[in-house]
NUGU-190519 format. One line per 2 residues: their letters; for each residue x, y, z of C-alpha. Coordinates in nm, 3 decimals. Example, Ala and Ser with C-alpha at 12.3 -4.5 7.8 and 13.67 -1.06 7.14 Angstrom:
<rs>
AS	1.230 -0.450 0.780; 1.367 -0.106 0.714
</rs>
This chain:
<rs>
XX	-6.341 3.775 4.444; -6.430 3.631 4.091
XX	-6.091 3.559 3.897; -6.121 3.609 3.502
XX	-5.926 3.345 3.289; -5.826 3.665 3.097
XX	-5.916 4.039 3.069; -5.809 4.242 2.728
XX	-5.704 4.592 2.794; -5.802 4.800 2.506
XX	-6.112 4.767 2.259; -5.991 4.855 1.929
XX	-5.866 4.606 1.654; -5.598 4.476 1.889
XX	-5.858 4.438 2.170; -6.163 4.332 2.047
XX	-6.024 4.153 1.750; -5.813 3.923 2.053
XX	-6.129 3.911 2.246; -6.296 3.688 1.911
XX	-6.047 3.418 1.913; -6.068 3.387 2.321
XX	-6.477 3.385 2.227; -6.449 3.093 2.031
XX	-6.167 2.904 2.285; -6.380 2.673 2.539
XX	-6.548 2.779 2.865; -6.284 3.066 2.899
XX	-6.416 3.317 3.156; -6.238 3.664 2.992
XX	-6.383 4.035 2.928; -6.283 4.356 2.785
XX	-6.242 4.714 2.949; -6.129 5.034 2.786
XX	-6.120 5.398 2.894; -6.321 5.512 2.666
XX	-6.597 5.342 2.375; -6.526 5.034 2.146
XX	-6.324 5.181 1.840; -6.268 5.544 2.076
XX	-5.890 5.575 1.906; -6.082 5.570 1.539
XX	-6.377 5.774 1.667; -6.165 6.024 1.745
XX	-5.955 6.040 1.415; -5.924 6.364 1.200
XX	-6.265 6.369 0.994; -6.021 6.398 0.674
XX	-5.825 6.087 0.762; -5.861 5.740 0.614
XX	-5.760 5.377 0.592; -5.399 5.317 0.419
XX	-5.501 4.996 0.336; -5.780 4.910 0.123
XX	-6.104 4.662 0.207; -6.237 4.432 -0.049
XX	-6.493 4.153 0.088; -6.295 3.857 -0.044
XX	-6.334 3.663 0.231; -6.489 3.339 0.061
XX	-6.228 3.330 -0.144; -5.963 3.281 0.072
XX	-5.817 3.666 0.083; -5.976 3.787 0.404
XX	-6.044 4.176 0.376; -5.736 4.354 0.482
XX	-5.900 4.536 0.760; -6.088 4.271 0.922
XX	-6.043 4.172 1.263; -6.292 3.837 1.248
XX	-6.289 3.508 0.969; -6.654 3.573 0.900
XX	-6.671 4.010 0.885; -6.555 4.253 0.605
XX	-6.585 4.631 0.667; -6.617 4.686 0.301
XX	-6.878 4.486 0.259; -7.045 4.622 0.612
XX	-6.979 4.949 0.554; -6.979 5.032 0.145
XX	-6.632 5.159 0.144; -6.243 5.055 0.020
XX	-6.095 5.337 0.262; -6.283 5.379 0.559
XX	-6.270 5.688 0.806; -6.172 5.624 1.160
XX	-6.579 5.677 1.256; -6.662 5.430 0.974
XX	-6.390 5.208 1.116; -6.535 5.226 1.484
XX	-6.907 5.157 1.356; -6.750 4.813 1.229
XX	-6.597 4.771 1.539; -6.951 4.789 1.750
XX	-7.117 4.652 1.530; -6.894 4.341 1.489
XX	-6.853 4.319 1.896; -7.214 4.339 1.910
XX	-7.299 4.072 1.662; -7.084 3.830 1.892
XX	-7.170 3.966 2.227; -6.798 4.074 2.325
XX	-6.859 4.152 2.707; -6.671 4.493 2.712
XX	-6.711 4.796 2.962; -6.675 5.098 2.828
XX	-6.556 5.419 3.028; -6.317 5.236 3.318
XX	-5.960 5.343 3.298; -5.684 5.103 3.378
XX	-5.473 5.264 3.633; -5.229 5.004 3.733
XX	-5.119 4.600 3.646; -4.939 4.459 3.979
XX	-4.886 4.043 4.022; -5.091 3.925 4.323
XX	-5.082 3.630 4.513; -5.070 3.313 4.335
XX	-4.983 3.435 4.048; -5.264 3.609 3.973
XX	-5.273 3.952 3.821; -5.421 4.286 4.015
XX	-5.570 4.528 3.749; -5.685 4.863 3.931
XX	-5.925 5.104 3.792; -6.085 5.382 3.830
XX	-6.386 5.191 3.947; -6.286 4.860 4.128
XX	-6.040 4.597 4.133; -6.007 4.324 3.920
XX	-5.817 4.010 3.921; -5.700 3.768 3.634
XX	-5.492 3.463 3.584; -5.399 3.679 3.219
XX	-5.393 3.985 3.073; -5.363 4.121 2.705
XX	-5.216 4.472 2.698; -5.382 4.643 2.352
XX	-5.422 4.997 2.443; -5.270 5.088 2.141
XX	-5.028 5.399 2.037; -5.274 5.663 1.984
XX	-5.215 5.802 2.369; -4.857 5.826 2.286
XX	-4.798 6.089 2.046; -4.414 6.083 1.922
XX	-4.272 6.463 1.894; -3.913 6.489 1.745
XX	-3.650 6.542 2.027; -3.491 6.887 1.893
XX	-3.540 7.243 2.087; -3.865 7.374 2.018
XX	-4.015 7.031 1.965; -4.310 7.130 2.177
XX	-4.426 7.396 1.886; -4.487 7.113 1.679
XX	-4.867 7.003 1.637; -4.867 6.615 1.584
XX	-5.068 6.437 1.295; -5.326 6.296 1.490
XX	-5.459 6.633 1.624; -5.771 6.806 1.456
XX	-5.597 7.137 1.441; -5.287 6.952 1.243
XX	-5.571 6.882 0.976; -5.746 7.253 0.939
XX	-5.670 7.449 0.675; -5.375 7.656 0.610
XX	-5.389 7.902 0.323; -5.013 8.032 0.282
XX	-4.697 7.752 0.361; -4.829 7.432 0.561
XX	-4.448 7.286 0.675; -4.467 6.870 0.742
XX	-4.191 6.712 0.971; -4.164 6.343 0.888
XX	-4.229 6.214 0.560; -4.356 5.843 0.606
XX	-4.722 5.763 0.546; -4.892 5.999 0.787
XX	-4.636 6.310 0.656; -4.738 6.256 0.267
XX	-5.102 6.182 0.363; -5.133 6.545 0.544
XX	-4.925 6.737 0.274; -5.160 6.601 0.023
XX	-5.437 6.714 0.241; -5.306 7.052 0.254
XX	-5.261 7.077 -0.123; -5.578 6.954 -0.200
XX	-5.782 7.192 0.068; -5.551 7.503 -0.113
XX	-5.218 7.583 0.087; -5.028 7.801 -0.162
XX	-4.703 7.545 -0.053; -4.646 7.262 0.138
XX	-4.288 7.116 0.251; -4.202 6.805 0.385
XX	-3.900 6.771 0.613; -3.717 6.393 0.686
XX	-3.372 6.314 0.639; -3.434 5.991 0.587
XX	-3.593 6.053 0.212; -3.881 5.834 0.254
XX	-4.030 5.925 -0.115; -3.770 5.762 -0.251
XX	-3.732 5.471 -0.499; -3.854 5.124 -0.235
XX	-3.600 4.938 -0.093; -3.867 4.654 0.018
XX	-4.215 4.565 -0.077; -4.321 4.623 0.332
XX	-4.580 4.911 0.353; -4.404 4.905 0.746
XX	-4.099 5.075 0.653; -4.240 5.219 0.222
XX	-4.475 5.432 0.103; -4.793 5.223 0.048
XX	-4.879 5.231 -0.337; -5.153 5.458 -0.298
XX	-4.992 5.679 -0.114; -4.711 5.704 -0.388
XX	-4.996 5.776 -0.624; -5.115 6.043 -0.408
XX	-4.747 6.196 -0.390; -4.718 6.219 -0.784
XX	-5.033 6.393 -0.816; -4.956 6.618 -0.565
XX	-4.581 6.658 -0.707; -4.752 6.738 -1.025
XX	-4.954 7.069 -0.837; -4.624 7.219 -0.827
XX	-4.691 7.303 -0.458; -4.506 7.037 -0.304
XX	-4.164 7.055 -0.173; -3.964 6.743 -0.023
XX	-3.707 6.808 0.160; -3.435 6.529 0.251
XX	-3.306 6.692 0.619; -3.377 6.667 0.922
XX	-3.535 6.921 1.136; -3.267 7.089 1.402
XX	-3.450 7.314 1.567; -3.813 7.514 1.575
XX	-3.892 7.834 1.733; -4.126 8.138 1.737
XX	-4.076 8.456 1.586; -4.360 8.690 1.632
XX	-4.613 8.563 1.487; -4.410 8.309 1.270
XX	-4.285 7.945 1.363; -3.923 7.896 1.187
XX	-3.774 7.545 1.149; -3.392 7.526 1.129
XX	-3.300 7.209 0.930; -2.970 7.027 0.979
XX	-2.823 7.148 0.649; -2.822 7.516 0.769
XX	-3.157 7.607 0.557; -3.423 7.739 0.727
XX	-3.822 7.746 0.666; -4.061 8.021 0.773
XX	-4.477 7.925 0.808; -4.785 8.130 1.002
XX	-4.922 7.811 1.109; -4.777 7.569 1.378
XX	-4.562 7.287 1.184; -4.724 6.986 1.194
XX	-4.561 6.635 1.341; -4.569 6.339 1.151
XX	-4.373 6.124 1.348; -4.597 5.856 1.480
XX	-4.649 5.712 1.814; -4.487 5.530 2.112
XX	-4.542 5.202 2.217; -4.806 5.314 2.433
XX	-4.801 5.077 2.737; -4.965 5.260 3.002
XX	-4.946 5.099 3.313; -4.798 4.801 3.161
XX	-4.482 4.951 3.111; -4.287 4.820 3.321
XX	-4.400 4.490 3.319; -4.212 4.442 2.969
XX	-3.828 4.451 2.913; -3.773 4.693 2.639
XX	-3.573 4.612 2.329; -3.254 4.847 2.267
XX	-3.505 5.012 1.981; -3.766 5.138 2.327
XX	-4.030 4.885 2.188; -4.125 4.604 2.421
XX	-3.979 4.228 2.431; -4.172 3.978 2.404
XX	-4.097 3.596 2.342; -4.241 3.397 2.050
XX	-4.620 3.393 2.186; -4.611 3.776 2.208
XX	-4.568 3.700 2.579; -4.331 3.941 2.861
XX	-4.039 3.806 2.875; -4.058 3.864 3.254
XX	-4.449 3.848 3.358; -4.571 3.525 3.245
XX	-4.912 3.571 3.147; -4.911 3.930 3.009
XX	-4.966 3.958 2.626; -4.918 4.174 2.403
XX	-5.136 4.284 2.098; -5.187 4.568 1.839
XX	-4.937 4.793 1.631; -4.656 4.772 1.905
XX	-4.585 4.398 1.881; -4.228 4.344 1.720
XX	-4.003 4.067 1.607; -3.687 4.116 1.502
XX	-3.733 4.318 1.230; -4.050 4.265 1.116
XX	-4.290 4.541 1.243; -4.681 4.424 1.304
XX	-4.800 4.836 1.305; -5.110 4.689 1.041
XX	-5.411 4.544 1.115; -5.362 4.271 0.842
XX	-5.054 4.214 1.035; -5.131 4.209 1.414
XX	-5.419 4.023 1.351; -5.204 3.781 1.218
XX	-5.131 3.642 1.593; -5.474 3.735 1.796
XX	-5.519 3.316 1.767; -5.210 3.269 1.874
XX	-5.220 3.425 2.231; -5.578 3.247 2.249
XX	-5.455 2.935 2.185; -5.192 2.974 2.442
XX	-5.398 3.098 2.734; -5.663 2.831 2.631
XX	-5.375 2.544 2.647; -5.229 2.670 2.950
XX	-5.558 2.659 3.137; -5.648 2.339 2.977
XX	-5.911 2.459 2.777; -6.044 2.298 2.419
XX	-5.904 2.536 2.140; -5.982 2.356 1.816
XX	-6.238 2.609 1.698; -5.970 2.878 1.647
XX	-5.892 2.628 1.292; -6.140 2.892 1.200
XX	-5.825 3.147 1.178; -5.634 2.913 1.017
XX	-5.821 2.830 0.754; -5.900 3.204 0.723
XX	-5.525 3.285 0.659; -5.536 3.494 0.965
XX	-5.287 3.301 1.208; -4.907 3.304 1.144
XX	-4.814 3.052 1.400; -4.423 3.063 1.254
XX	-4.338 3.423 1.299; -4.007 3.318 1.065
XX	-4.244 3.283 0.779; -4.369 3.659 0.797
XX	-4.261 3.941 0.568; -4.108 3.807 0.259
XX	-4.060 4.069 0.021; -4.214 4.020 -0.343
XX	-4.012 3.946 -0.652; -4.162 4.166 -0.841
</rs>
C-alpha cells in the first residue's frame, strides 16, 4: 500500500494553509482530505457574519495581510474586501489551493487515527484506508459547538447556527459576551429587535486588561458596542446564566443573581467551540483546561508524529484561536516532518522572511505599551 510522508486532516486555514509550507519542503509525498469542500466551515457561516480581523494587502512591505494563510496571497487584495464573509473567505481558500495545486479530496470523512505497524499511522475513512508516516489534525472547532452546562442548556441556539442570526423583532437575549456575543447583539439591533441583552459574568465589555484580541474585545468590535450602546437597545448584563426553560410559548433565563429574563425567541449561545478533535481525541493528552497537549513543535505528547494545527493549538497561556496566529507555526511542523524524514527544508525561509514563523513560542504575545 502507498505510505504518504504526511496527510493533513482538515482543509481550512489550518489545513490547507499547513499543506503550503509541506508544498514547498523537498520531495515530500503528503495530501489533504476533508469531509466536506476546501473552506466548508466558512462556506457554511451565517450570511451576516464577518472577519474580526481586518485584511490589508501589505504584504511587500513586510506586514503580511492578517488573514493570509500563504507569503505570496492577500484576500483583500484577491477578494476587494477588509472584512470578508465566511463564502468570501472560502473562495480565497480554492482559489489559493488551486493556484498551487494542493492535492486535496474533498467529501471523505475521517473516521478513525490508529498507529500501525512500524510506526506508521492507519487513517480510516469512509472510502478506503490510508496510511502515513504523519498526520496533521486541523479539523477545526466548528463541529464542536460549546453550549453552557446549566439545566435547560439544550434550549439555547448557538452562534454559529443560521436560525441564531434571523431576525427577532421583540427581546433577542445573548449568553456570552466575548466577540461572537457583541457581534450578534449588534446584529440584532441593527436588523430592529426592540431590545437586546447580553448575559456573562465575566463582564467582557469592560475596560482591557491586555492588548490580546484572544481573551479582549477586538477594537472594532468595541466600536461596534458603543454605537450600539448609544441605540439605547442594548443591555449588558454582568451574570451568569443559571438556568433556561420554557414557558408556553416563552424561553425564561434565570441568571445567578436571582433576576430573571423573558424572550419569544430561543436565546442564542455565544460560547464558542471545543477543541474539536474528532477521531484524534484520544491520541492527545488533554491539559487540565480540556484543550490538547502538545510539546513545543505542536506535536502529541504521546503519538509521535501527530500534529496539531488551527484555533485549538495552545501554549501556556497564549491562545493561537486567529489565523494571524496559528499560521504563525504551519512552517514549523513542516520543517519538522521534513527534518525528520531527511528532507531539504530551506525554502520554508520564505515564512521567515514573511514574518509568518514564530519558531520561539516564548517570544509570542507581548502586550503593547500603549
Amino acid at each position: 500500500m502507498h505510505i504518504l510522508d504526511t496527510l493533513v486532516i482538515g482543509a481550512g486555514p489550518a489545513g490547507i494553509g499547513t499543506a503550503l509550507a509541506l508544498d514547498v519542503v523537498d520531495d515530500l509525498r503528503y495530501g489533504v482530505m476533508d469531509r466536506g469542500r476546501i473552506g466548508q466551515t466558512f462556506a457554511d457561516w451565517p450570511e451576516h457574519q464577518r472577519f474580526l480581523t481586518p485584511s490589508f494587502p501589505a504584504n511587500g512591505y513586510g506586514a503580511t495581510d492578517l488573514n493570509s494563510i500563504h507569503p505570496l496571497t492577500s484576500p483583500a487584495y484577491s477578494l476587494g474586501v477588509d472584512y470578508p464573509t465566511g463564502k468570501q473567505y472560502a473562495t480565497y481558500l480554492r482559489s489559493v489551493a488551486k493556484i498551487f495545486e494542493i492535492p486535496v479530496v474533498n467529501e471523505v470523512e475521517v473516521t478513525a487515527v490508529t498507529r500501525g505497524e512500524d510506526d506508521i499511522f492507519v487513517i480510516g475513512t469512509t472510502q478506503q484506508t490510508l496510511r502515513a508516516r504523519t498526520v496533521v489534525w486541523a479539523g477545526g472547532e466548528f463541529h464542536q459547538k460549546d453550549l453552557p452546562a446549566v439545566p435547560g442548556g439544550d434550549l439555547l441556539t448557538h452562534s454559529a447556527q443560521r436560525e441564531a442570526w434571523q431576525k427577532r423583532a421583540d427581546h433577542a437575549v445573548i449568553v456570552g459576551g466575548y466577540e461572537s456575543g457583541i457581534d450578534i447583539a449588534c446584529h440584532h439591533i441593527a436588523q430592529g429587535a426592540a431590545k437586546v441583552t447580553v448575559v456573562d459574568g465575566s463582564s467582557p465589555w469592560e475596560d482591557p486588561q491586555s492588548s490580546d484580541p484572544s481573551f479582549e474585545l477586538a477594537p472594532r468590535t468595541r466600536m461596534r458596542l458603543r454605537n450600539a450602546q448609544a441605540s439605547g437597545k442594548l443591555r449588558l448584563h454582568s451574570s451568569h446564566a443559571a438556568k433556561i426553560t420554557r414557558a408556553g410559548d416563552s424561553y425564561v433565563i434565570e441568571l445567578d443573581d436571582g433576576q430573571k429574563l423573558k424572550t419569544s425567541a430561543p436565546p442564542i449561545a455565544a460560547t464558542g467551540f471545543g477543541p474539536g478533535l474528532g477521531p484524534v481525541s484520544g491520541l492527545f493528552e488533554h491539559r487540565e483546561d480540556g484543550w490538547p497537549l502538545v510539546d513545543e513543535n505542536d506535536e502529541s505528547t504521546i503519538f509521535e508524529g501527530l500534529f496539531l494545527s488551527g484555533a485549538a493549538l495552545r501554549h501556556g497561556s497564549k491562545h493561537f484561536c486567529f489565523i494571524y496566529k496559528f499560521r504563525q507555526r504551519y512552517a514549523q511542523i513542516a520543517h519538522v516532518i521534513g527534518e525528520r524524514l531527511g528532507k531539504d527544508t530551506e525554502n520554508l525561509g520564505a515564512w521567515r522572511e514573511a514574518g509568518m514563523w514564530a519558531e520561539d513560542i516564548g517570544a509570542c504575545g507581548a502586550n503593547c505599551a500603549c
